[in-house]
N, C-alpha and C positions, 0 to 999 in steps of 0.2 A: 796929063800927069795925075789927074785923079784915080783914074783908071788903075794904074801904080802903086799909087798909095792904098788902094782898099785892097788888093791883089795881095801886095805884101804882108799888108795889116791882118787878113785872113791864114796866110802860111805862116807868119809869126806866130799867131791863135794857134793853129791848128798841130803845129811841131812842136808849140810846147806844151798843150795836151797829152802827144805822143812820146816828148819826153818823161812828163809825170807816169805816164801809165806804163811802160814796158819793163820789163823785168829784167832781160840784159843789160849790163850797166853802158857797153859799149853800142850797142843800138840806141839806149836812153843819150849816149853823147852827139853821136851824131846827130837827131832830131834835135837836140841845143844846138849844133852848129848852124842846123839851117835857119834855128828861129834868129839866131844872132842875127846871120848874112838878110834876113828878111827885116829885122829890125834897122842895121846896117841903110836898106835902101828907105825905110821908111823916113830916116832921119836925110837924107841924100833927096829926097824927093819935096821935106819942108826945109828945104834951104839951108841945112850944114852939112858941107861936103866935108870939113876937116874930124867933127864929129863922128860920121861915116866909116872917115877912113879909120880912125882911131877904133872903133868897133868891129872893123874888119881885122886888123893889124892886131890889136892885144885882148879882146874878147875870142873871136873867132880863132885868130891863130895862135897868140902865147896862152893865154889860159886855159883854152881845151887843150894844147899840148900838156899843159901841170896835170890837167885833171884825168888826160891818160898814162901821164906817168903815172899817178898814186893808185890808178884801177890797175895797173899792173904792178906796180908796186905790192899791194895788197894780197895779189894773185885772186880774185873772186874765178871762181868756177861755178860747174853747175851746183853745187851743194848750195850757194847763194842764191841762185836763180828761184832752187826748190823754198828757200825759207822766203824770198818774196810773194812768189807767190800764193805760201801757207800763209801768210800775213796780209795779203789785198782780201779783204771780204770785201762783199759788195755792199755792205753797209758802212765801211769806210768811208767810203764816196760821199755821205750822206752830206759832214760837215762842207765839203770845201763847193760839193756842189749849190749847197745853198748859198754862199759867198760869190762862188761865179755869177747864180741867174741873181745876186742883189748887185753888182757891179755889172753886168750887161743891163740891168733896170736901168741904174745911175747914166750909162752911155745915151743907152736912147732917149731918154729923160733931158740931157744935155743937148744929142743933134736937132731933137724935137722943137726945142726952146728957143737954139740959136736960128733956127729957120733956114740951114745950109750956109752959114757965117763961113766964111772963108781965112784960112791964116793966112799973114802975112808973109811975102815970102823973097824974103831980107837976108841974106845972107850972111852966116856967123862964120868968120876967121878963125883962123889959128891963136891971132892975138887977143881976142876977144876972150876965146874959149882958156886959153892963159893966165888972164886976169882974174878970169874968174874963179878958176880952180886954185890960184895960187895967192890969193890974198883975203875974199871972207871961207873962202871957203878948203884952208889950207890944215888948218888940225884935223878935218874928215878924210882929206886925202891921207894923210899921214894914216890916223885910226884905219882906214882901209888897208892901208898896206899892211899895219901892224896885223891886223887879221887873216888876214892873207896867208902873212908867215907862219904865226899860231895855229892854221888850220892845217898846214902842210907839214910841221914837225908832230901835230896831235893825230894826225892820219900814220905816220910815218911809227912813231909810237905804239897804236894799235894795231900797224898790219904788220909787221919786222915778227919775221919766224927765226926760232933758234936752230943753229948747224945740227944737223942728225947726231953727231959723234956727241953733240952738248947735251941736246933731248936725253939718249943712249943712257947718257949718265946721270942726269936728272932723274931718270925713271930707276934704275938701277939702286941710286941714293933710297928713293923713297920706298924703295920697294918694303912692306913689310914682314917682320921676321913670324915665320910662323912653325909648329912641330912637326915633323916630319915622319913620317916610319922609315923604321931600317931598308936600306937600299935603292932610296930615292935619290934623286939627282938634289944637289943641292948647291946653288951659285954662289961658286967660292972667292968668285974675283970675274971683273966685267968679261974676260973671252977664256978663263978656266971654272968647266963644273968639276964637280967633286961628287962621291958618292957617299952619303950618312953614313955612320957605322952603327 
């Protein structure tokens, strides 16, 4: 079972690496999918199988399902693609990489110390996991959700395009009035031109 756990523990790593770094938004979901389903057995391999499934069931499946609603909702195309990747310099990298190799220091620092310490491998229920969430630790559930919501009406607010026929006339509105010379076309009404006299 160790085997498993380092296995997963590595695809977990390594997929959300590849989420951070890819430019498509829908490539970048997929690699979170797999890091979930890897994190999923990670948790399934030290002893919570209803934890597991819970990670399989509303990470893995309802939530990547919202988060490809909203990438479609949004409509990103390539014009996104191009501004990502105008925006990754490679001195970007600089900050988070130093954060990852001090948090891989802190790991090995930890397995080094324990001398191969083994978890315990006790297994957590459904009613355990229950209690838990729903009594000290039940205003964060809530605050999570409120978030949740917040972040799917605040995406929904920024990506909502106006009907063509609304744009049409928005642009038409603002359009400003400028002199003309005799015999130019001049927009007398959104689908009648006119000629200046």
């Amino acid at each position: 079972m160790e085997a498993v756990f380092f296995i997963a523990a590595i695809i977990a790593v390594v997929a959300t690496a590849l989420t951070i770094s890819r430019l498509n938004p829908i490539h970048a979901l997929l690699y979170l999918t797999v890091s979930l389903l890897a994190v999923a057995v990670v948790f399934f391999v030290l002893g919570a199988p209803f934890v597991a499934a819970l990670e399989v069931i509303i990470y893995a499946g309802a939530i990547m399902v919202l988060f490809i609603f909203v990438v479609m909702m949004l409509n990103l195309g390539q014009r996104t693609i191009d501004v990502e990747r105008h925006w990754l310099h490679p001195r970007m990298w600089i900050g988070p990489g130093i954060l990852a190799v001090i948090l891989i220091a802190e790991l090995a620092f930890l397995l080094i110390r324990s001398h191969g310490a083994r978890v315990a491998g006790a297994s957590v229920g459904p009613k355990q996991v229950a209690i838990a969430l729903y009594q000290p630790y039940l205003l964060g559930v809530e605050l999570a959700s409120f978030l949740l919501m917040g972040g799917l009406v605040g995406a929904y607010h920024l990506g909502v395009r106006r009907p063509a026929k609304e744009e049409k006339q928005h642009a038409v509105d603002s359009h400003e009035l400028r002199p003309v010379a005799s015999g130019d076309l001049v927009c007398a009404g959104p689908d009648r031109p006119s000629r200046a006299s």
